[in-house]
Every structure is written in C-alpha cells, then in structure tokens.
VMD Tcl script that builds the backbone (N, CA, C; Angstrom):
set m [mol new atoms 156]
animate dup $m
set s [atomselect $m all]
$s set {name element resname resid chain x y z} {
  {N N UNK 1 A 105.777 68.944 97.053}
  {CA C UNK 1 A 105.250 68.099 98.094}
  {C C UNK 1 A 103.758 68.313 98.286}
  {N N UNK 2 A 103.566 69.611 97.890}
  {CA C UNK 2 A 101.818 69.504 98.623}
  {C C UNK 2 A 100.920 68.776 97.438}
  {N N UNK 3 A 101.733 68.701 96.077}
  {CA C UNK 3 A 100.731 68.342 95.155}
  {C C UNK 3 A 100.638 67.102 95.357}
  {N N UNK 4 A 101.274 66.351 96.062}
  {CA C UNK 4 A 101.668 64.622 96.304}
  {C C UNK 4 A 100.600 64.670 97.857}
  {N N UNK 5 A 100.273 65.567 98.297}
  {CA C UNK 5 A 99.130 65.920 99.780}
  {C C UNK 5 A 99.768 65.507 100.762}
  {N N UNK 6 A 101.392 65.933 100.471}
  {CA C UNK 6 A 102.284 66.141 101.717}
  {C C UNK 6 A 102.133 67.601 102.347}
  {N N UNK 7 A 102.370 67.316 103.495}
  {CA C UNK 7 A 102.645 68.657 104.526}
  {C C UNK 7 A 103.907 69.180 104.120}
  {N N UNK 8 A 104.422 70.440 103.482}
  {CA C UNK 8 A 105.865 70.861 103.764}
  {C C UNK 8 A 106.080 70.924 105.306}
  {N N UNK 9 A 107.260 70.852 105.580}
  {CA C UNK 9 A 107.860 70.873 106.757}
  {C C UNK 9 A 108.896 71.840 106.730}
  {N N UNK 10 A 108.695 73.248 107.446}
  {CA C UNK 10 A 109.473 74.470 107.167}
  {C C UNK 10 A 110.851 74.365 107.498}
  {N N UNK 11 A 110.982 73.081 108.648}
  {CA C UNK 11 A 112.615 73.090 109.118}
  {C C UNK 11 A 113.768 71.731 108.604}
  {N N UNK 12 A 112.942 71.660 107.646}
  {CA C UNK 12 A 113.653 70.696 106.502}
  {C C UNK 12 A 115.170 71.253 106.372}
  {N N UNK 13 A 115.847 70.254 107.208}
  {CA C UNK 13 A 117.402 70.846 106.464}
  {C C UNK 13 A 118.019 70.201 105.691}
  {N N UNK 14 A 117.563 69.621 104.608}
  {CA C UNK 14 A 117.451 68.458 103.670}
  {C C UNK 14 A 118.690 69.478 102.529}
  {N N UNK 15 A 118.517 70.618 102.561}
  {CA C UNK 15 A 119.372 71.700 102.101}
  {C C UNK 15 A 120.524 72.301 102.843}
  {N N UNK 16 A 120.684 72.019 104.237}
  {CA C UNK 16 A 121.579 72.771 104.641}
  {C C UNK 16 A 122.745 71.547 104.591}
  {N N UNK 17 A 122.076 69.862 104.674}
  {CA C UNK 17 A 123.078 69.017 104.960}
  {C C UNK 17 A 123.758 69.187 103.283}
  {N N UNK 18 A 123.618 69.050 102.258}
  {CA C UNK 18 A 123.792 69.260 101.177}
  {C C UNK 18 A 124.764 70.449 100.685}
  {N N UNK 19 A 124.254 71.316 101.083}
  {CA C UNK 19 A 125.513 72.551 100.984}
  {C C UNK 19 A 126.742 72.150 101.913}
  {N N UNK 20 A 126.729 71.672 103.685}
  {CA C UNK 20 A 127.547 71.262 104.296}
  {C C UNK 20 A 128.332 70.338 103.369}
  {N N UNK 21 A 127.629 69.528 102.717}
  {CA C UNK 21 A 128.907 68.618 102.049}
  {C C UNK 21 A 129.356 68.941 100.885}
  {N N UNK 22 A 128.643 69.845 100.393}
  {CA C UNK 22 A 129.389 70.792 99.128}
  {C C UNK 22 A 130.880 71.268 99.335}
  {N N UNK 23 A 130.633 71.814 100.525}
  {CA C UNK 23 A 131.517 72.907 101.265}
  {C C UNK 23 A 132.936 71.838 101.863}
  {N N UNK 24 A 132.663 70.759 102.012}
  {CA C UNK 24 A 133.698 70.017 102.276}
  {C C UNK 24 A 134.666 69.288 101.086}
  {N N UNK 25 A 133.707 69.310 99.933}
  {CA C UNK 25 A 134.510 69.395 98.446}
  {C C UNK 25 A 134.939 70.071 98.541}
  {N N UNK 26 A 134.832 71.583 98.260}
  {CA C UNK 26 A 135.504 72.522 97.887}
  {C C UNK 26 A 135.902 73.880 98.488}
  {N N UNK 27 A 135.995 73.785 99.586}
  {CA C UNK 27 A 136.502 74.539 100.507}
  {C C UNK 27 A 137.754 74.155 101.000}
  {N N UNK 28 A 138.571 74.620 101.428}
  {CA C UNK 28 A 139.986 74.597 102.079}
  {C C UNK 28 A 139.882 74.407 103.795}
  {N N UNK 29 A 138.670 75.419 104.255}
  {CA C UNK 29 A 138.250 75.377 105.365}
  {C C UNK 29 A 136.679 75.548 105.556}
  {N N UNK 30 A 135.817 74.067 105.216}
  {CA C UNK 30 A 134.240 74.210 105.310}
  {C C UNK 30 A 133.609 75.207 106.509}
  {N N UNK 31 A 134.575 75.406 107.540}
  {CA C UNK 31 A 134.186 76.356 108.548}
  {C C UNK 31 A 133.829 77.983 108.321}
  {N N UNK 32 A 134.812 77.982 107.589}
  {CA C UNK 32 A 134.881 79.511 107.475}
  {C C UNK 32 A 134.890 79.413 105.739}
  {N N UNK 33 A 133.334 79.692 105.463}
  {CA C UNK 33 A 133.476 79.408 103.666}
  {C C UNK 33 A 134.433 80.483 102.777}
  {N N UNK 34 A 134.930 80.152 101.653}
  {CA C UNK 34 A 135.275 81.409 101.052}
  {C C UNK 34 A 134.264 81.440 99.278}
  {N N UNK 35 A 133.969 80.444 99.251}
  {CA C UNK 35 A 133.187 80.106 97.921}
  {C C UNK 35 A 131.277 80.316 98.316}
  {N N UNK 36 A 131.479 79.697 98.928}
  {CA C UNK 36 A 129.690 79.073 99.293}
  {C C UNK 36 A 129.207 79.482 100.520}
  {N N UNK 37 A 128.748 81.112 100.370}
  {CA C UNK 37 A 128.331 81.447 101.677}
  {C C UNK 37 A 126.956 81.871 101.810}
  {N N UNK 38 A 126.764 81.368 102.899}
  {CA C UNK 38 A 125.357 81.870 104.066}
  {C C UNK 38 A 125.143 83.201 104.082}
  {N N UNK 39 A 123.562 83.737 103.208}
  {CA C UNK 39 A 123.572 85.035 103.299}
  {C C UNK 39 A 122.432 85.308 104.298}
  {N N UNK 40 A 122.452 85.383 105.155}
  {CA C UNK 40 A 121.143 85.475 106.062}
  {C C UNK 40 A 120.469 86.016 105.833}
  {N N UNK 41 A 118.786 85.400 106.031}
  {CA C UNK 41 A 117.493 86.028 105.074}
  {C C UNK 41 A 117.397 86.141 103.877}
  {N N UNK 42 A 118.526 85.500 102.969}
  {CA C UNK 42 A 118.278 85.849 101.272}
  {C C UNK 42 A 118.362 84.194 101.318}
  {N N UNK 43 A 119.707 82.927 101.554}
  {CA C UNK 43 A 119.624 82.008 101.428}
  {C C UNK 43 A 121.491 81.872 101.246}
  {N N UNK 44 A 121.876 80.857 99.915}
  {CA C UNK 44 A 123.110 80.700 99.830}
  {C C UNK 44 A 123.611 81.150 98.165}
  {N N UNK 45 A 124.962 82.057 98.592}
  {CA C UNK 45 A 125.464 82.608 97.368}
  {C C UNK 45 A 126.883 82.033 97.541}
  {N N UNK 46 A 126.819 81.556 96.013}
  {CA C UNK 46 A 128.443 80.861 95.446}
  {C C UNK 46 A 129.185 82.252 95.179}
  {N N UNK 47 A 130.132 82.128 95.192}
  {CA C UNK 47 A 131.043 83.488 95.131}
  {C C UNK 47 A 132.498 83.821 94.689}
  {N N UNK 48 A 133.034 83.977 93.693}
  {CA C UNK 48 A 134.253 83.698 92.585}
  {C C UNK 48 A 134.645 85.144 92.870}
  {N N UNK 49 A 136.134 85.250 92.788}
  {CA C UNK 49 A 136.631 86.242 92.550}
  {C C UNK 49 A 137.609 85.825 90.979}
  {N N UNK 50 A 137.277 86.785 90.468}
  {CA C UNK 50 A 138.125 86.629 88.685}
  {C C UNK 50 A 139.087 87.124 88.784}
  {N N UNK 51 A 140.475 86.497 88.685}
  {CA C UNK 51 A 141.457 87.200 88.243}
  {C C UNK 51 A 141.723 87.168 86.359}
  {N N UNK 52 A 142.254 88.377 85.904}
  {CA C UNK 52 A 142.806 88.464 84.237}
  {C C UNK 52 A 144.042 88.695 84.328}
}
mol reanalyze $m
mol bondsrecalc $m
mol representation Tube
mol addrep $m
C-alpha cells in the first residue's frame, strides 16, 4: 500500500474477517477453534494433530 502512496491503516481487519470465515469451513465449532488458532502477539497458527 505505501508504494501505491496509500496510508496503511493498522486496524485493518481485512484479515481477521477472512480467517473468521475460514474457521466456519472448517471448524466443527468456529467459536472455540481446534485447527486455526489465535496466538496472541505472534498472529494465527493452523494446527494438525497426526495420527499413524
């Protein structure tokens, strides 16, 4: 954006609506994630458990 001599805008949740609807694909319960979670202060981690 700034190279286009836009202002970023820090509270852009242009990302959070996007994960919200991720989370409604593929979650069982988008409330309480078990795949796609909120790591506070780092951002968002997808998260698999492997069974063999």
């Amino acid at each position: 954006q700034l190279a286009k001599g836009k202002e970023l805008d820090v509270f852009d949740r242009s990302i959070d609506v996007q994960i919200s609807r991720i989370r409604k694909l593929i979650e069982a319960n988008p409330n309480k994630p078990k795949y796609l979670k909120t790591k506070w202060g780092y951002g968002y981690v997808f998260e698999i458990t492997l069974q063999s």
